[in-house]
MDTraj code that builds the backbone (N, CA, C; nanometers):
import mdtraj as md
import numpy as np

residues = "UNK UNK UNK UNK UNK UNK UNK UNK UNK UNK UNK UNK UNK UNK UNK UNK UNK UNK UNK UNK UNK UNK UNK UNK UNK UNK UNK UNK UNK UNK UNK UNK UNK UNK UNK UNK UNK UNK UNK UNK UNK UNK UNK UNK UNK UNK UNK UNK UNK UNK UNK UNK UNK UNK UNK UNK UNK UNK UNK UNK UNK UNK UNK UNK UNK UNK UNK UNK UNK UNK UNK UNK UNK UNK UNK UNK UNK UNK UNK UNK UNK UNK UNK UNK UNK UNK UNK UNK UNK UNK UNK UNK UNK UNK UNK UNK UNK UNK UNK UNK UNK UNK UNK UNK UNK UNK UNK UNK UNK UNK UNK UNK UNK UNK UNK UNK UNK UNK UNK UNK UNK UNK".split()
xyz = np.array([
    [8.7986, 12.0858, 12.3937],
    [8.9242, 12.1261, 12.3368],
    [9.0319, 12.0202, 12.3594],
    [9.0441, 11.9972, 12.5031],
    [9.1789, 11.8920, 12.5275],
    [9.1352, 11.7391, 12.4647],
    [9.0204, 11.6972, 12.4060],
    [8.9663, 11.5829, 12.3666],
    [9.0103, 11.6485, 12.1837],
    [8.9819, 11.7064, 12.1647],
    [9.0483, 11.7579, 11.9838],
    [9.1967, 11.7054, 12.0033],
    [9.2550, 11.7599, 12.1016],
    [9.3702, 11.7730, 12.0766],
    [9.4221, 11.6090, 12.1345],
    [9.3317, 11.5200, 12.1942],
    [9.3418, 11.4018, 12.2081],
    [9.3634, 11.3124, 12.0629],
    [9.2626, 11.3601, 12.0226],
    [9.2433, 11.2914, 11.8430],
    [9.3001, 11.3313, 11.7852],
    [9.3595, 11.4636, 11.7632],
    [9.4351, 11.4615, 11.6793],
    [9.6236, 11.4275, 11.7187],
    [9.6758, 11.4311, 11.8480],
    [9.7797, 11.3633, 11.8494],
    [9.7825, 11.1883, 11.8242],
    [9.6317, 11.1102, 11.8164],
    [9.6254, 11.0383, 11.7567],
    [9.6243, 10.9779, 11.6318],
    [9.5990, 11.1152, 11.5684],
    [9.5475, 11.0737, 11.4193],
    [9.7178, 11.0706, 11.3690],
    [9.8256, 11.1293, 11.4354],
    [9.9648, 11.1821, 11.4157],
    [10.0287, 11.0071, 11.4636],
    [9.9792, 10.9760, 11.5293],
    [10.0430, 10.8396, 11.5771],
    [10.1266, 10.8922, 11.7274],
    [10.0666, 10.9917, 11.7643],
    [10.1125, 11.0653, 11.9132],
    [10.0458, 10.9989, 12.0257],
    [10.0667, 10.8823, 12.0462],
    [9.9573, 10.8047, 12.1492],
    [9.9508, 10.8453, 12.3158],
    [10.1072, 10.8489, 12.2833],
    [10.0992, 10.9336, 12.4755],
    [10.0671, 11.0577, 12.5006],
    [10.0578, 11.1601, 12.3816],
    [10.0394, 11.2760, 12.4001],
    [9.8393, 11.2582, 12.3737],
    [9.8432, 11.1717, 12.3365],
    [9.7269, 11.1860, 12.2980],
    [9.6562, 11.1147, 12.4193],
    [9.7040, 10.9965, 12.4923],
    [9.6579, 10.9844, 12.6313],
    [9.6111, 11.1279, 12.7196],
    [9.7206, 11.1903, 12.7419],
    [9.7295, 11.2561, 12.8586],
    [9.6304, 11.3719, 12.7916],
    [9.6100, 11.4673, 12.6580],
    [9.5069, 11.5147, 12.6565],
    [9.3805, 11.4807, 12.6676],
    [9.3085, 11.3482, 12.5992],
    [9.2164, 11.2802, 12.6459],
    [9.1858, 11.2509, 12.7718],
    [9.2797, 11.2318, 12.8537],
    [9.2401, 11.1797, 12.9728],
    [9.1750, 11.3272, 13.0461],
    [9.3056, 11.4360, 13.0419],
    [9.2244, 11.5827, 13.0751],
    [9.0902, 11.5827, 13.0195],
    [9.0741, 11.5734, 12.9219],
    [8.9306, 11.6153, 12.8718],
    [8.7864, 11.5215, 12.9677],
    [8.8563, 11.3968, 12.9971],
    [8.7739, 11.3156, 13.0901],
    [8.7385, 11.3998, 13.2549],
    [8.8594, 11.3848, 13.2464],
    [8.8653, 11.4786, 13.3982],
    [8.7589, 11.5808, 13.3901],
    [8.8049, 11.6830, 13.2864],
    [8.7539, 11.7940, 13.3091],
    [8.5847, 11.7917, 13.3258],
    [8.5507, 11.6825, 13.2009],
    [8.3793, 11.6631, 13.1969],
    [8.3078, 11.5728, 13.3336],
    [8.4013, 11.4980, 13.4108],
    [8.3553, 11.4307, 13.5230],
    [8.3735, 11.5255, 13.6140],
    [8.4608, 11.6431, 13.6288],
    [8.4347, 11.7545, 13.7220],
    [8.3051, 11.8190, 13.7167],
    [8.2334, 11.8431, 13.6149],
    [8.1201, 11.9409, 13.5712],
    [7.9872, 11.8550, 13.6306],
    [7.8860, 11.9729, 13.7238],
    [7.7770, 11.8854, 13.8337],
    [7.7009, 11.8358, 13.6837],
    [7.6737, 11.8727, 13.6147],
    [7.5850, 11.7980, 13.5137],
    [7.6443, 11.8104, 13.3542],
    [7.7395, 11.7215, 13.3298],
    [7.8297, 11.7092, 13.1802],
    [7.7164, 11.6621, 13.0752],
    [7.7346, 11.7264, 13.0072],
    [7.6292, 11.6822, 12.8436],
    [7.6798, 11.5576, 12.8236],
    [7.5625, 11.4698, 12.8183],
    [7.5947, 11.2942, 12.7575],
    [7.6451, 11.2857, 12.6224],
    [7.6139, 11.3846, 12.5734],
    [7.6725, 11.3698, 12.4001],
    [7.8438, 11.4429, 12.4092],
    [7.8486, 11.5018, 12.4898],
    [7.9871, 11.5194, 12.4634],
    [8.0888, 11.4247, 12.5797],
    [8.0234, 11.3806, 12.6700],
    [8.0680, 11.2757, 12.7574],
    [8.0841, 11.1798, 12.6678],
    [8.0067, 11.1213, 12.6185],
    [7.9825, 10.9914, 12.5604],
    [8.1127, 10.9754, 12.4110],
    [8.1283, 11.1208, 12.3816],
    [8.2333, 11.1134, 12.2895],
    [8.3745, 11.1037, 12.2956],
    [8.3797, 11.1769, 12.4574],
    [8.5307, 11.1640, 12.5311],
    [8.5033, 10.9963, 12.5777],
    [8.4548, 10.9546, 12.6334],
    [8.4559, 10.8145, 12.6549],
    [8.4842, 10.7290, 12.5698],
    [8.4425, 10.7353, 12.4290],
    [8.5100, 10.6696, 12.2815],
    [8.6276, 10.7334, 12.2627],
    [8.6482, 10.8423, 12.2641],
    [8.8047, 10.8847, 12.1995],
    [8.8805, 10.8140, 12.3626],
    [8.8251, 10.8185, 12.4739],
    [8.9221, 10.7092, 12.5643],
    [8.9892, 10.5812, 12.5481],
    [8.8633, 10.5121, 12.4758],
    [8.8634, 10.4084, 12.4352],
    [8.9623, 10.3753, 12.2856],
    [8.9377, 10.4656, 12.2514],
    [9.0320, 10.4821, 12.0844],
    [9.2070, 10.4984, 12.1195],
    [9.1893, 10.5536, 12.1894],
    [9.3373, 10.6057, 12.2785],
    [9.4139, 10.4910, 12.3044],
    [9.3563, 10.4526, 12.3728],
    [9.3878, 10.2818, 12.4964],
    [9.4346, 10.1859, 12.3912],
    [9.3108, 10.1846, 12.2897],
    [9.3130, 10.0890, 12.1768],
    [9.3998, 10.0840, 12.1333],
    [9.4870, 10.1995, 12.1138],
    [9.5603, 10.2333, 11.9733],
    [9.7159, 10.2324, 12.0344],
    [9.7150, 10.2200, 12.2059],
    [9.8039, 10.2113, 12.2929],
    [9.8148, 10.0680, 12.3540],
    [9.7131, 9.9823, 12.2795],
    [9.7468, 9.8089, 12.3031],
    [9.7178, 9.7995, 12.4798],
    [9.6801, 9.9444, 12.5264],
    [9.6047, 9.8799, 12.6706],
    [9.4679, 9.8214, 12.7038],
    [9.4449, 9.7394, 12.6287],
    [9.3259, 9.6469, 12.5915],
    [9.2067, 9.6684, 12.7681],
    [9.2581, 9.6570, 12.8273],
    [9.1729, 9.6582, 12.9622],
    [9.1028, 9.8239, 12.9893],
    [9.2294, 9.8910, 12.9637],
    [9.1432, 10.0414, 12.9782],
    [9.0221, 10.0499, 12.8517],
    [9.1010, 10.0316, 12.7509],
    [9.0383, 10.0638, 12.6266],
    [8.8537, 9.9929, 12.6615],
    [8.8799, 9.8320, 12.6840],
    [8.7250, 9.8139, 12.7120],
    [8.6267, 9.8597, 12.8249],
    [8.7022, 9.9126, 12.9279],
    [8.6189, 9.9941, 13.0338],
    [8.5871, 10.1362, 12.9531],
    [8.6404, 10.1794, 12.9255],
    [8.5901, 10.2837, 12.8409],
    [8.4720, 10.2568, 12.7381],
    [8.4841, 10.1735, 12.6775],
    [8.3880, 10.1066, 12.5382],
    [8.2666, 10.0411, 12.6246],
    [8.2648, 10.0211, 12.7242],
    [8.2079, 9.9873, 12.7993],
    [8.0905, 10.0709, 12.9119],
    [8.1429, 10.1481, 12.9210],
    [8.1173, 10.2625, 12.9778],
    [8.0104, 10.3766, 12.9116],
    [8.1146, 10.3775, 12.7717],
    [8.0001, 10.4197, 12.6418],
    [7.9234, 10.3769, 12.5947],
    [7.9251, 10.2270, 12.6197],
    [7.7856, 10.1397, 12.5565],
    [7.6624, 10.1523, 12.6910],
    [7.7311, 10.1458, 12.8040],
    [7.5988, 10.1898, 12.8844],
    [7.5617, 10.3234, 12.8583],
    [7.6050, 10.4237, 12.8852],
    [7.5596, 10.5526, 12.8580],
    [7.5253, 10.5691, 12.7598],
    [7.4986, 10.5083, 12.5671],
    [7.4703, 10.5174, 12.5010],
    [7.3541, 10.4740, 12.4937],
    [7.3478, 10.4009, 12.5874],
    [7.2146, 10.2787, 12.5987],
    [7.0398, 10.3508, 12.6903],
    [7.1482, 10.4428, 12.8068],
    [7.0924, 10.5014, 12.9102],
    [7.0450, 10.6464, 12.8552],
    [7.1032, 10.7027, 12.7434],
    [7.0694, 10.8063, 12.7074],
    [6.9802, 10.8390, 12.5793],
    [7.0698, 10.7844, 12.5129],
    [6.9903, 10.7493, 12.3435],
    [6.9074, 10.5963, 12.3473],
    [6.9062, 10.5125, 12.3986],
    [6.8495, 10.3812, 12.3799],
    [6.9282, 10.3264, 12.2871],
    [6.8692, 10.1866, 12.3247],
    [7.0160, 10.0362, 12.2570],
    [6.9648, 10.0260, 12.1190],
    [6.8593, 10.0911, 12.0341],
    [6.8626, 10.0631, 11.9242],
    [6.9346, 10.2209, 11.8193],
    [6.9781, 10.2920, 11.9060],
    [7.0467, 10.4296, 11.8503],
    [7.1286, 10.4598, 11.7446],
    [7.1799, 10.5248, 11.7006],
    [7.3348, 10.5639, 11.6056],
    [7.4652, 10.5600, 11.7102],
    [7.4166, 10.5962, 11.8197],
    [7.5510, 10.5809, 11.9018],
    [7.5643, 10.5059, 11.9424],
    [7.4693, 10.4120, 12.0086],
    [7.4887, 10.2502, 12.0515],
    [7.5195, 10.2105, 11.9036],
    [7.5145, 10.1997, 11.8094],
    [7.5792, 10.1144, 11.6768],
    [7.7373, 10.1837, 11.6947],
    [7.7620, 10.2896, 11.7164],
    [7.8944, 10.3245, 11.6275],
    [8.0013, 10.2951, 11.7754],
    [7.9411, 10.3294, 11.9004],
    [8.0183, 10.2629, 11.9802],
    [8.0248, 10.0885, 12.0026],
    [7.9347, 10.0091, 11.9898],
    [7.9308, 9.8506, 11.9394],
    [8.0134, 9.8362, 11.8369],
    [8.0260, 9.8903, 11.7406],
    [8.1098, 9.9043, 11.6172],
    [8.2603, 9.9172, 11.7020],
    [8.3071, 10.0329, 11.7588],
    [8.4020, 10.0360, 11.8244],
    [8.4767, 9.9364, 11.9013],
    [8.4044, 9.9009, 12.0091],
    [8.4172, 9.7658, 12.0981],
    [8.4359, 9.6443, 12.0414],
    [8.3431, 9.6502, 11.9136],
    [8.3822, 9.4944, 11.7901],
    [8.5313, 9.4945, 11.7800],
    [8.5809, 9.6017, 11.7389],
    [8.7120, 9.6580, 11.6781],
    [8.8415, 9.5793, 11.7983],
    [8.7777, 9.6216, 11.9119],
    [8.8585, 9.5857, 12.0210],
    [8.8716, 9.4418, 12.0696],
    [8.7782, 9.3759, 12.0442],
    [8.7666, 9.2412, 12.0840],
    [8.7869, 9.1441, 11.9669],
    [8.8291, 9.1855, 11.8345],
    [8.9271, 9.1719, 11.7185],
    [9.0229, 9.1821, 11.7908],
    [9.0548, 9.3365, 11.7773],
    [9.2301, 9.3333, 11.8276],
    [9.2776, 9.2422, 11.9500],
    [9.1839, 9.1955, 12.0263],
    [9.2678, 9.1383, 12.1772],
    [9.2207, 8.9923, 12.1087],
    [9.1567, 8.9307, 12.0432],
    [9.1765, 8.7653, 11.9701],
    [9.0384, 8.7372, 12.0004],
    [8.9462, 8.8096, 12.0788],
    [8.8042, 8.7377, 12.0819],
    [8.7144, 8.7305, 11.9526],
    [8.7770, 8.7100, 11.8557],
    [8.6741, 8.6980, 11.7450],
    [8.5235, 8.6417, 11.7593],
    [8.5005, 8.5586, 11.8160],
    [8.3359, 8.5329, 11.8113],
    [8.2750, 8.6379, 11.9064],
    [8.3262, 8.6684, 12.0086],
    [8.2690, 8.8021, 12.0487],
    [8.2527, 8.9551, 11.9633],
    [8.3734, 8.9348, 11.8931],
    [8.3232, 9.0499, 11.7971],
    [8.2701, 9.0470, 11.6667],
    [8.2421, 8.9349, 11.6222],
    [8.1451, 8.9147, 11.4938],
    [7.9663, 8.9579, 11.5491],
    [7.9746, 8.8593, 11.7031],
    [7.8762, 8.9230, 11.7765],
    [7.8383, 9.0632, 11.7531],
    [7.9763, 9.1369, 11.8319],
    [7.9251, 9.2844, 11.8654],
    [7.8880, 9.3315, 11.7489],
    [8.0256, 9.3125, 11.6577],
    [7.9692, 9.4023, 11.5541],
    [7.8566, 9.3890, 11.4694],
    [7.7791, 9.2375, 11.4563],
    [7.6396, 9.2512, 11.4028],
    [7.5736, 9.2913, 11.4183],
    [7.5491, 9.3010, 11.6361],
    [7.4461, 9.3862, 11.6655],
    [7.4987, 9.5544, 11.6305],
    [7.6289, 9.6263, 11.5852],
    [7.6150, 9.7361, 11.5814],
    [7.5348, 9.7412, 11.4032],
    [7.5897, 9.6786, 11.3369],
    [7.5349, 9.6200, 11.1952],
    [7.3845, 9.6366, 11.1603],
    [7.3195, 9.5265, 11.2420],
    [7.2107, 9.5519, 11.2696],
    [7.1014, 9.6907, 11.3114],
    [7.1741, 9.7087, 11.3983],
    [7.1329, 9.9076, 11.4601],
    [7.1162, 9.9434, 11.3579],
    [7.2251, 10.0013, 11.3129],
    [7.2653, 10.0506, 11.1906],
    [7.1600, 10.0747, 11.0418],
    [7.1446, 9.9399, 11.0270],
    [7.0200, 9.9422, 10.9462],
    [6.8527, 9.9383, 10.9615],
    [6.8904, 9.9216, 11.1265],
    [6.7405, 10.0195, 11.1640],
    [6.7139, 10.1227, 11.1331],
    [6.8103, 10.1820, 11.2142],
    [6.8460, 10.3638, 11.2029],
    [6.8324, 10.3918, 11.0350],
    [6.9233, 10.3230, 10.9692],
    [6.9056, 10.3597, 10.8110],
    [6.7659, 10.3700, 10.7528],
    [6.6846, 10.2681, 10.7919],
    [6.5536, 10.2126, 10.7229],
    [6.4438, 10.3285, 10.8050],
    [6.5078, 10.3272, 10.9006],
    [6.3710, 10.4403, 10.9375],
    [6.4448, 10.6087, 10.9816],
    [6.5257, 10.6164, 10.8773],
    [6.5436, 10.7906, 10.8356],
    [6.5628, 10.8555, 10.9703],
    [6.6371, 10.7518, 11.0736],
    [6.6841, 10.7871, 11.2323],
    [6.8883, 10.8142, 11.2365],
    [6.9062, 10.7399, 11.1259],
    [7.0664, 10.7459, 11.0840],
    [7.1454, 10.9037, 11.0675],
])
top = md.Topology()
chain = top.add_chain()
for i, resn in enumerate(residues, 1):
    res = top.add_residue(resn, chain, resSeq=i)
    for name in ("N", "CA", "C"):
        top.add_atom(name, md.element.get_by_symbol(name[0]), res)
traj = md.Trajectory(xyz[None], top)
């Protein structure tokens, strides 16, 4: 719930309001003895989206970061979620000036991508 209401004070251009619900929603799922990776893994991108969209470039990639391991650890590195979070992180390392790092990332999310497509895993 407090992660909805993360995204959508984002989608409004509400970035601080949209921090502080996101961040609850983090909290709340790192309180829980065993949090679902698929809904972890989604508060960890909308963290990352948050940060992003709040020009705090350092949070934003610990987060994107965070989700690319757990995407990696849960679904495996050739997944839909390892592409769409790689996709994400590309986004970020655009916005902070690393362009050859993110032509990188984002090929390998690119790449995924049309694994997943080609073998009816997308």
């Amino acid at each position: 719930m407090f992660s909805n209401l993360g995204s959508c004070y984002l989608s409004q251009n509400a970035v601080k309001k949209s921090v502080i619900y996101t961040e609850r929603a983090y909290e709340i799922m790192i309180s829980q003895p065993n949090p679902s990776p698929m809904l972890l893994l989604v508060v960890l991108v909308n963290l990352g989206d948050v940060y992003l969209a709040d020009k705090q470039y350092v949070l934003a990639e610990k987060y994107f970061i965070q989700a690319t391991n757990m995407a990696r650890e849960y679904y495996g590195l050739e997944s839909g979620f390892s592409a769409y979070v790689f996709n994400r992180l590309g986004i970020l390392l655009a916005e902070k000036g690393e362009y050859e790092k993110s032509i990188r990332t984002l090929n390998k999310a690119l790449k995924i991508s049309i694994k997943n497509i080609d073998s009816n895993q997308y």
